[in-house]
DSSP file (Angstrom, degrees, kcal/mol; ACC not computed):
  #  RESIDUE AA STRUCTURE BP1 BP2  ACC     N-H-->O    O-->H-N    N-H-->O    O-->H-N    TCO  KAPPA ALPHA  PHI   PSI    X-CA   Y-CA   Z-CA
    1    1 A X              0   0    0      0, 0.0     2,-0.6     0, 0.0    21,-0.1   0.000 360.0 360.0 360.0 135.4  -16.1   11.4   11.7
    2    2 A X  E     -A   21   0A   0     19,-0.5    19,-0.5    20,-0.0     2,-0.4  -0.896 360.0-167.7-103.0 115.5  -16.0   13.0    8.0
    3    3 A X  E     -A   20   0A   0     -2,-0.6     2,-0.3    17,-0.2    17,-0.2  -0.997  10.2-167.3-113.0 125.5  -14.4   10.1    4.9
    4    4 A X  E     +A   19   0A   0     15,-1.6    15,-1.3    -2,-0.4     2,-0.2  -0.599  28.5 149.4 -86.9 156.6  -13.5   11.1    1.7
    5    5 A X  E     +A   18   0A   0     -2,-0.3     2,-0.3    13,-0.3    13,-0.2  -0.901  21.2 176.1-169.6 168.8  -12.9    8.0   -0.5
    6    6 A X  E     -A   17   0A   0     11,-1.0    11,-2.4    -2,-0.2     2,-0.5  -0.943  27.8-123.1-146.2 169.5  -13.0    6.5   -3.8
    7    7 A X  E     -A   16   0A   0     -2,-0.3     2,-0.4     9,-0.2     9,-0.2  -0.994  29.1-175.8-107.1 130.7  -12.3    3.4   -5.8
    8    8 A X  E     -A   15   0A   0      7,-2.2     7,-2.0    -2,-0.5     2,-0.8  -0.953  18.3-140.2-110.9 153.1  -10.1    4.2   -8.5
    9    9 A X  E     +A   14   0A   0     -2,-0.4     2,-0.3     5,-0.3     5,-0.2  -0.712  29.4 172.8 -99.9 102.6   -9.0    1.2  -11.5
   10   10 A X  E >   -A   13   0A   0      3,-3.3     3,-2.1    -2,-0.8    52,-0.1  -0.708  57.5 -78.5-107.3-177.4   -5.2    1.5  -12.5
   11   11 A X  T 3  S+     0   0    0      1,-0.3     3,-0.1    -2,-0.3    51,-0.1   0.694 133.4  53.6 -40.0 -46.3   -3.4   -0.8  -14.7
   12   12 A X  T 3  S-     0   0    0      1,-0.3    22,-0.5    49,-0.0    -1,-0.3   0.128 124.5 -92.8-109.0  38.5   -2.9   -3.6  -11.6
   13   13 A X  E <  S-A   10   0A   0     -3,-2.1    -3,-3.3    20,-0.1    -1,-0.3  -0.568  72.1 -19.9  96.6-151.3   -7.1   -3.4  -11.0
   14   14 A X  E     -A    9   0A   0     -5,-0.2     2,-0.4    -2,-0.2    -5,-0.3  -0.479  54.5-165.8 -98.8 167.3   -9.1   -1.3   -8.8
   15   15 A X  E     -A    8   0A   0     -7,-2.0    -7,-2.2    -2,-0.2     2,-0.5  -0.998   5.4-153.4-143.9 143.4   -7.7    0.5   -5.5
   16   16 A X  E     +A    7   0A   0     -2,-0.4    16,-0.9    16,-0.3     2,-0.6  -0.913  13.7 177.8-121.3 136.4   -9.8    2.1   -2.6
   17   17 A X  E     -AB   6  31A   0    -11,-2.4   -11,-1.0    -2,-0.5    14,-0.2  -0.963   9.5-167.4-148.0 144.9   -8.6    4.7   -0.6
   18   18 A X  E     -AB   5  30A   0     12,-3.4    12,-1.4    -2,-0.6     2,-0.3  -0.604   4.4-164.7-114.0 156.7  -10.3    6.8    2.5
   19   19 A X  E     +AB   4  29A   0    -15,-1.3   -15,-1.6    10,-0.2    10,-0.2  -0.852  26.0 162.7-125.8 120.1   -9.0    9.8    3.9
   20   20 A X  E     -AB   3  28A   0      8,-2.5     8,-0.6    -2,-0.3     2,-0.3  -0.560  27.4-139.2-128.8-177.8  -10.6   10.6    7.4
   21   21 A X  E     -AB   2  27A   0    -19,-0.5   -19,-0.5     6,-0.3     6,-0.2  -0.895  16.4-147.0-152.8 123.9  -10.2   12.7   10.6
   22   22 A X    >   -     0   0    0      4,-2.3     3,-1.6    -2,-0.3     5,-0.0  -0.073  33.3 -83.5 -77.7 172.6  -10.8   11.9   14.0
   23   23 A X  T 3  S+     0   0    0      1,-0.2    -1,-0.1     2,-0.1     0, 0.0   0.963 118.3  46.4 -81.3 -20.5  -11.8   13.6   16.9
   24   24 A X  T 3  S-     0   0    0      1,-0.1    -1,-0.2     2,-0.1     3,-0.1   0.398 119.8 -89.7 -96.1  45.2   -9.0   14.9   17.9
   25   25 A X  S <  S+     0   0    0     -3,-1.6     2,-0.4     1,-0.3    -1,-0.1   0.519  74.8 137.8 112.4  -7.2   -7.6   16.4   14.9
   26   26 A X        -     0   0    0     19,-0.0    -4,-2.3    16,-0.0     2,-0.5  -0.736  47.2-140.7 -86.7 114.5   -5.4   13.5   13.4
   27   27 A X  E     -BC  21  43A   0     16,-0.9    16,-3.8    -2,-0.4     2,-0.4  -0.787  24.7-166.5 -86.9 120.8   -5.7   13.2   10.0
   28   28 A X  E     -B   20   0A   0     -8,-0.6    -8,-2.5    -2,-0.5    14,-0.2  -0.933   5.2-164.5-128.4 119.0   -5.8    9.2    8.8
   29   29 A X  E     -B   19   0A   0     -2,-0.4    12,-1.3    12,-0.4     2,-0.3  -0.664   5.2-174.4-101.6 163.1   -5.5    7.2    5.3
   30   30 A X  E     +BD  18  40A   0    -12,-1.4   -12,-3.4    10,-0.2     2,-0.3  -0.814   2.5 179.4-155.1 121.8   -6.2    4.0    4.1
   31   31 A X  E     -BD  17  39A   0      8,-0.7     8,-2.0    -2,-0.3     2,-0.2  -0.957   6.4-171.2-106.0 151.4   -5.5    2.3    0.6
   32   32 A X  E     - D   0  38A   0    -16,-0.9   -16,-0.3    -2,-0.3     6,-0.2  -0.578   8.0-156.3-106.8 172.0   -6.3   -1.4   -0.5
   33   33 A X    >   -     0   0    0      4,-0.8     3,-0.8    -2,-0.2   -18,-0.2  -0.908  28.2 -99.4-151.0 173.6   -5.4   -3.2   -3.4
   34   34 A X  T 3  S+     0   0    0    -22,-0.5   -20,-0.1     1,-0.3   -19,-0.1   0.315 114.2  55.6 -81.8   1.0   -6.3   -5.8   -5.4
   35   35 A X  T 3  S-     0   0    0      2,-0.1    -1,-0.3   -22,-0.1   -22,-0.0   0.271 120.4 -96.1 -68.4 -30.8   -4.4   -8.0   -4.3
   36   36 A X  S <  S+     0   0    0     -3,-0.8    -2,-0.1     1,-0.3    -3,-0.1  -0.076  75.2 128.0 103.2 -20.7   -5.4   -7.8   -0.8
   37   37 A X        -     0   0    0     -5,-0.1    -4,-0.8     2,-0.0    -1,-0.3  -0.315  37.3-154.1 -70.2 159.2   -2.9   -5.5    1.0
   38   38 A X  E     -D   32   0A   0     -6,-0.2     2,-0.3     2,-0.0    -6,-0.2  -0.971  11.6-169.1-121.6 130.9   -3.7   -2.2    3.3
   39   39 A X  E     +D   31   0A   0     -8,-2.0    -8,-0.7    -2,-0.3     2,-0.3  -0.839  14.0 170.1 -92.1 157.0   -1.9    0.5    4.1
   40   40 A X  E     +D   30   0A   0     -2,-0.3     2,-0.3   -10,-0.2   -10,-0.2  -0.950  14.5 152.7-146.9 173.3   -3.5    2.8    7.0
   41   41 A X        -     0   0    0    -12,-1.3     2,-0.4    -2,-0.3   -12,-0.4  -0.974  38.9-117.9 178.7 177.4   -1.3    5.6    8.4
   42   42 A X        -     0   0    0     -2,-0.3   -14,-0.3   -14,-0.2     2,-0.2  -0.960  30.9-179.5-139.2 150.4   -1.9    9.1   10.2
   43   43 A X  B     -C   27   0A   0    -16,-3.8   -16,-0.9    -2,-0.4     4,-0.1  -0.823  32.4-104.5-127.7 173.2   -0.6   12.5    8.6
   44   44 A X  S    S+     0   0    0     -2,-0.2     2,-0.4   -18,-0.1     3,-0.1   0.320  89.3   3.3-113.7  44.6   -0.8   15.8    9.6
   45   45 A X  S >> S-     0   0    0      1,-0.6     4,-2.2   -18,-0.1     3,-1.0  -0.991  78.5 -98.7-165.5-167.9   -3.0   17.4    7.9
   46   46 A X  H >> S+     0   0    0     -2,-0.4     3,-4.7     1,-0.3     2,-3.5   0.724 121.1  56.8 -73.2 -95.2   -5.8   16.4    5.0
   47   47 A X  H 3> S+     0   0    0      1,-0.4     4,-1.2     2,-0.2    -1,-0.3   0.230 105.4  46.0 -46.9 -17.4   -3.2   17.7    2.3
   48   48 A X  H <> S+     0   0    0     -2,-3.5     4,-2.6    -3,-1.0    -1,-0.4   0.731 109.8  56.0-113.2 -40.5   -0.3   15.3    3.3
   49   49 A X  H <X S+     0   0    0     -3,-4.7     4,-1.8    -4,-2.2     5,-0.2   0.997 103.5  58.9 -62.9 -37.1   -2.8   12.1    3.5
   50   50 A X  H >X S+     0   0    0     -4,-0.5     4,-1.7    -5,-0.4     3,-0.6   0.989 110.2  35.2 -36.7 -63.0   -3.6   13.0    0.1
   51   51 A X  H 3X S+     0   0    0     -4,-1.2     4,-1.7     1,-0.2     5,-0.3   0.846 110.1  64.9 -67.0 -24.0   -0.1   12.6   -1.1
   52   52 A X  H 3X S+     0   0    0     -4,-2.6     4,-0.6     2,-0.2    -1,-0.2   0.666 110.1  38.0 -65.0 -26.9    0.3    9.8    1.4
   53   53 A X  H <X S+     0   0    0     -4,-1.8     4,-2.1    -3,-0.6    -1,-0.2   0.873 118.2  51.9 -86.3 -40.1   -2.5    7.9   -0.9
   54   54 A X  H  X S+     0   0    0     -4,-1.7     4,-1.8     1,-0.3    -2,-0.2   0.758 104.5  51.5 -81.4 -33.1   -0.9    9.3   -3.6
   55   55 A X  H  X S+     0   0    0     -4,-1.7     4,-3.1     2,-0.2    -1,-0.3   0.850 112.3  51.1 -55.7 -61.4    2.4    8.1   -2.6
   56   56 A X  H  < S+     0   0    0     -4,-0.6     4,-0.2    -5,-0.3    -2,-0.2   0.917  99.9  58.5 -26.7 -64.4    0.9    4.5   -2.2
   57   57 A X  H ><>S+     0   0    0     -4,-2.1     5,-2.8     1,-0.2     3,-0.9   0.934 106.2  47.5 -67.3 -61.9   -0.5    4.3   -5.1
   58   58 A X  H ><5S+     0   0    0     -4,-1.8     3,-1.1     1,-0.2    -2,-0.2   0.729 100.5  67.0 -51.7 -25.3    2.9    4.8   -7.0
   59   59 A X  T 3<5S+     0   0    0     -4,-3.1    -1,-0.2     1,-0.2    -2,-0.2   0.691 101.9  50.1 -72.8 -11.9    4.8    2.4   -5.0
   60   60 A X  T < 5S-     0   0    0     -3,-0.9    -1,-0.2    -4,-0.2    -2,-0.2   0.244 124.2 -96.0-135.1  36.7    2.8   -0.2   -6.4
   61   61 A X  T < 5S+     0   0    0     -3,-1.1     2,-0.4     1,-0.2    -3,-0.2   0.346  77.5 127.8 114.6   0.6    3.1    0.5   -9.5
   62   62 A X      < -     0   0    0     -5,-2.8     2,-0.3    -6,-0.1    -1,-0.2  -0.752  51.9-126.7-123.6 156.2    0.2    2.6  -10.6
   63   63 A X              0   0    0     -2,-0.4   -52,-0.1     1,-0.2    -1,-0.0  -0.632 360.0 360.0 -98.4 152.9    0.1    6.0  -12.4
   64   64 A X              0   0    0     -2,-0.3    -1,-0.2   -10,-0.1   -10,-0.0  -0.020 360.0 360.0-145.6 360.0   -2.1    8.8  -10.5
């Protein structure tokens, strides 16, 4: 299994977010906050969990 990730630091502290793939072909995110919540999700394909992080990230408040 291949994960892209980072931490990145916005405005309401740091956030981590994974993008992965499984074996069979299901593309999967995860962001944290600082706060303590996770989202985790499936998309289908790398390019839409991207926006799916990216999506995340804006709903709670931080600019990307």
């Amino acid at each position: 299994m291949q994960k892209e990730g980072t931490t990145t630091y916005g405005s309401n502290g740091a956030h981590t977010w994974t993008v992965w793939v499984d074996r069979r072909g299901t593309w999967h995110f995860e962001v944290s906050g600082p706060l303590g919540w996770t989202v985790t999700d499936s998309a289908t394909s790398k390019g839409d969990a991207f926006i799916a992080v990216r999506q995340v990230l804006i709903r709670r408040g931080e600019s990307v």
